[in-house]
C-alpha positions as CSV (number, residue, x, y, z in Angstrom):
1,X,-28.7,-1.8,47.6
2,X,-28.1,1.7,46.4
3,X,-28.5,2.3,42.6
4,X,-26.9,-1.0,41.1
5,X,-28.9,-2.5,38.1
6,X,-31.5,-5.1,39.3
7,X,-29.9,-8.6,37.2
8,X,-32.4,-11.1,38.6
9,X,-29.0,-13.6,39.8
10,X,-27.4,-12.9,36.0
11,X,-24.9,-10.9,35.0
12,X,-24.3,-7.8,33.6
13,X,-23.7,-8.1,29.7
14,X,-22.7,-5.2,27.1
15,X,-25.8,-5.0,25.6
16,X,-27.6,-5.0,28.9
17,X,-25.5,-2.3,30.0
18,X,-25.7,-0.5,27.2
19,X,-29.4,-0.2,27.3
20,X,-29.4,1.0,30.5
21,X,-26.9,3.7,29.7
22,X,-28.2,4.8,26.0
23,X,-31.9,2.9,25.5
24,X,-32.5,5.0,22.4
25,X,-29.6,4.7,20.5
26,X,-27.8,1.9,18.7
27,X,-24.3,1.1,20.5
28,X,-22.4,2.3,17.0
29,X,-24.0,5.7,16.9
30,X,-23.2,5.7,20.8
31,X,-19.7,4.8,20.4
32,X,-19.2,7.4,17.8
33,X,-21.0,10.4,20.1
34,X,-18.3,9.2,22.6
35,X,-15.6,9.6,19.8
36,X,-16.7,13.0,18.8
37,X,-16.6,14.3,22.5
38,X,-13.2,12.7,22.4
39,X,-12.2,14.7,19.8
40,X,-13.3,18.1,20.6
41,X,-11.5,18.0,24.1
42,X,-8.2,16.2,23.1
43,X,-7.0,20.2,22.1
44,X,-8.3,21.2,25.5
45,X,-6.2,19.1,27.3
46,X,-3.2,19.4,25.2
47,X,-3.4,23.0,26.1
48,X,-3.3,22.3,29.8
49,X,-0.6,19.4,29.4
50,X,1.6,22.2,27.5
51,X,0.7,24.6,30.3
52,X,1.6,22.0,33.0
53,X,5.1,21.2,31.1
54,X,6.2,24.6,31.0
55,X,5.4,25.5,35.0
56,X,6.7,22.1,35.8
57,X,10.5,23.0,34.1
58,X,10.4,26.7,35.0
59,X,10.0,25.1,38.6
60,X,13.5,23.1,38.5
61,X,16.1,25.4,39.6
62,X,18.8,22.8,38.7
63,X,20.8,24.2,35.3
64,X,18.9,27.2,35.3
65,X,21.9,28.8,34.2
66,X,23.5,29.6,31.1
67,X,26.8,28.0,31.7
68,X,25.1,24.9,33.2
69,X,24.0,24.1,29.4
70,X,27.5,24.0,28.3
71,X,29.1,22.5,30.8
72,X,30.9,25.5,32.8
73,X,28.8,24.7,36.2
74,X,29.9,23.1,39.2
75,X,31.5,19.5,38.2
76,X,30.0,18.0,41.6
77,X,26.4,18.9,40.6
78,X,26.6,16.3,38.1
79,X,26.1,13.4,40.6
80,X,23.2,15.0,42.8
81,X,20.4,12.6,43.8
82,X,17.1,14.2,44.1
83,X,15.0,14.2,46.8
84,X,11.3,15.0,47.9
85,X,9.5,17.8,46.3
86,X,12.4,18.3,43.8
87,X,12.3,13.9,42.8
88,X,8.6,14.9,42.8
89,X,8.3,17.4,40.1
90,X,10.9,15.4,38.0
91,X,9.0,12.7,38.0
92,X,5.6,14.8,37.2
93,X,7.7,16.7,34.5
94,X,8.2,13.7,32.5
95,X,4.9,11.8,33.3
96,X,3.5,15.3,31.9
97,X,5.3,15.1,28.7
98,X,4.7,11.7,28.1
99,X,0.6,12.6,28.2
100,X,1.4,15.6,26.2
101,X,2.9,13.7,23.5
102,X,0.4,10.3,23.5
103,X,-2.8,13.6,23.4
104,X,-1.0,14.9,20.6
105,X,-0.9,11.5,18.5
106,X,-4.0,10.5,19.7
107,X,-5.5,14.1,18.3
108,X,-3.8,13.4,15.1
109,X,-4.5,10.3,14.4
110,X,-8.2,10.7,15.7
111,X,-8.6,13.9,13.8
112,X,-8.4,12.5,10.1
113,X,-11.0,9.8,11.3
C-alpha cells in the first residue's frame, strides 16, 4: 500500500520513526539541524510577511486620504460593513501582521539560542 512504513501489526513509535527518517544521526543532533534551518529562514519569511503587509494596506482604498486620518471624511463612512474581496484582504491584512510579529519574536528569541 504505497510507501507507508511496514509495522508488522504495531505501531508507529518516535524512535521508530525517527530511524526511518534520520538512521545516522542521534534525534538531539537531528532536532538541532532542524532548529538551525529554522533559524536561517525565519529572516526570509519575515521579509515576505513585511512585503505582504505593505501590498495588503496599500490595497485598501478606505482612508486613503489625508483628511480621513483626522477625521474630516465623510461621517457616514464610519459605519461601512465590508464585503467580499474588500472583508477579504482585511482579514488577510491582519492575519499577515499577526505572522509578521509571532516570525519576528520567534527570530529573536531563537536567535540568542
Amino acid at each position: 500500500m504505497g510507501n507507508r512504513p511496514r509495522t508488522n501489526g504495531r505501531s508507529i513509535g518516535q524512535n521508530d520513526l525517527h530511524k526511518q527518517v534520520a538512521p545516522d544521526r542521534p534525534p538531539v543532533l537531528s532536532f538541532l539541524v532542524q532548529m538551525e534551518a529554522l533559524v536561517s529562514a525565519l529572516p526570509y519569511a519575515e521579509i515576505i510577511l513585511s512585503i505582504l503587509l505593505i501590498v495588503g494596506i496599500v490595497l485598501q482604498r478606505r482612508g486613503a486620504t489625508l483628511g480621513g486620518a483626522f477625521g474630516g471624511d465623510n461621517f457616514a463612512s464610519t459605519f461601512y460593513k465590508r464585503r467580499g474581496a474588500e472583508k477579504f484582504l482585511f482579514n488577510a491584512t491582519i492575519l499577515i501582521a499577526i505572522l509578521l510579529v509571532l516570525a519576528a519574536i520567534a527570530n529573536f528569541l531563537l536567535a540568542g539560542a
